[in-house]
N, C-alpha and C positions, 0 to 999 in steps of 0.2 A: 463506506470503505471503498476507496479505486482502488486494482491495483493493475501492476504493469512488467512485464519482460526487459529489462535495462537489453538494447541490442535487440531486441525481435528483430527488426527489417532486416538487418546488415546479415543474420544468421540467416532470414532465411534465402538470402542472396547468394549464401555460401554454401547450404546446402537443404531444401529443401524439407527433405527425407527426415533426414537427422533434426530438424528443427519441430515438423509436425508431431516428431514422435516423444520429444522434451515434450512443447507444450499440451499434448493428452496429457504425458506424467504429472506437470504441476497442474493441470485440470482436475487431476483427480485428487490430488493432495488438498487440493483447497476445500473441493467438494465435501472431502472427507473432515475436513474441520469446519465446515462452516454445520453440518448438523452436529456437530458436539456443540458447538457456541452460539448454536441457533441464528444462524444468520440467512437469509432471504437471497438468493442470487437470484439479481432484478434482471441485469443484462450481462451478456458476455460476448466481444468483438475480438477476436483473435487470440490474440493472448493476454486481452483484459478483461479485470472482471470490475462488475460493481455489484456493490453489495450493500444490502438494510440490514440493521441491527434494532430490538426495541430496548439495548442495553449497549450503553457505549463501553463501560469495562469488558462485557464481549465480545466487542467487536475487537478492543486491543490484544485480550488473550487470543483471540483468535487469530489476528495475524501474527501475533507471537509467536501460537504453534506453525501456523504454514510457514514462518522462518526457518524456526529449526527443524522440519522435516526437510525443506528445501537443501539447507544447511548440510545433512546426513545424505542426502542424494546426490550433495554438489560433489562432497568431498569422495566418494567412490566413482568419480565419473571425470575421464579427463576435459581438461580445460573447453577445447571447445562443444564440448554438449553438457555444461553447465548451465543451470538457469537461474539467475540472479534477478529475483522479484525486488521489487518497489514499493509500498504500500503508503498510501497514504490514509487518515480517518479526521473526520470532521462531526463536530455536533452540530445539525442546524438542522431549522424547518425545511420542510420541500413540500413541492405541490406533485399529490399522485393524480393524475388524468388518465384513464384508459390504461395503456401498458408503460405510458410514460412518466419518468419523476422531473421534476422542476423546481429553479428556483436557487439562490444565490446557496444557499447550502450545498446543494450538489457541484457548483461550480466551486468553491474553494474546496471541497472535497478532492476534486481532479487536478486542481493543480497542487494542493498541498501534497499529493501522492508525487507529481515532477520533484519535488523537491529533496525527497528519499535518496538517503544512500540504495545501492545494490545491496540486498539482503538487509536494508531495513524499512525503518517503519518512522514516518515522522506525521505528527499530531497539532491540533492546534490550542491552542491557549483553553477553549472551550472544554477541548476532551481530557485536556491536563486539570482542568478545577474537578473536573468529576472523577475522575478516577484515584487522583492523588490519595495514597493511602491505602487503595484499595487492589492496588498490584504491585505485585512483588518485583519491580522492574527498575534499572535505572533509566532516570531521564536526564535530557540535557537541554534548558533552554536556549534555545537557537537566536533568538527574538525577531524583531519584525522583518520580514523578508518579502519583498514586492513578490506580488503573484498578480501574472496578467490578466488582464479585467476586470479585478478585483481593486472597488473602491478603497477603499478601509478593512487593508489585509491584517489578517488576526497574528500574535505572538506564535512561534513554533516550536516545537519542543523536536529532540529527537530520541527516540526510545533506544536505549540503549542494546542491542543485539548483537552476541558473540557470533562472530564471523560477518558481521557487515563489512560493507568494504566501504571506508567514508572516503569522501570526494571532496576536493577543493573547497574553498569555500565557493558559494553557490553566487553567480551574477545576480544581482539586483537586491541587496543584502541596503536594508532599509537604517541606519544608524538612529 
């Protein structure tokens, strides 16, 4: 699972202060659900995080919950010190080396997260066979969607989350 600050840079161009002190909050929000769903935070760069699951339905509920807590934070807080997370989750192998992971799984992983609405969560074909049935979520096939660097980009799904904020359709939308 990536995920991402839709607008970190530009916030914190605006205001530092008020941007460092959002992303502790959803720092800790995530932290706080990745031990219910058992998830592993590998690395964290700003205000991203990546993260290991040895369960992909966990990994969706789990960014399910960090939605709607964000969700409940946003809507008490005015517009600009909202923080409107990103997530993306991938099923695939990777290579663990030392502190590092590798491997074409982590990389569509990061870019299926670019391709997130604000306060959602979009998936790939992979994580959609596996969970189907097994969460209680609406999905919406996206379908194949160029992702940079990626040879043979996978189907996409978008998980359905109240109060996403969906975005155009997305450049490079594969027919």
């Amino acid at each position: 699972m990536f995920s991402d600050i839709k607008g970190y840079s530009a916030m914190m161009g605006v205001d530092e202060r008020r941007t460092v002190r959002a992303v502790l909050e959803h720092r800790e929000i995530v932290r706080e659900c990745l031990v219910t769903h058992e998830g592993t935070e590998h690395e964290t760069i700003g205000d991203a995080f990546v993260v290991l699951f040895d369960s992909v339905v966990n990994a969706v509920r789990c960014g399910a919950e960090i939605q709607a807590k964000l969700k409940v934070r946003n809507d008490a807080l005015p517009k600009e010190e909202q923080v409107w997370l990103r997530i993306g989750i991938h099923l695939g192998d990777i290579i663990v080396q030392g502190d590092g992971i590798y491997g074409d799984g982590v990389n569509v992983a990061a870019r299926v997260q670019d391709k997130a609405d604000p306060g959602g969560i979009s998936i790939t074909e992979q994580v959609f066979l596996q969970i189907d049935g097994k969460i209680d979520l609406p999905m919406e096939l996206v379908g194949k969607v160029a992702l940079k660097n990626i040879r043979n980009p996978p189907s996409l799904y978008r998980v359905k989350i109240d109060g996403a904020k969906p975005q155009p359709k997305h450049r490079g939308w594969v027919a």
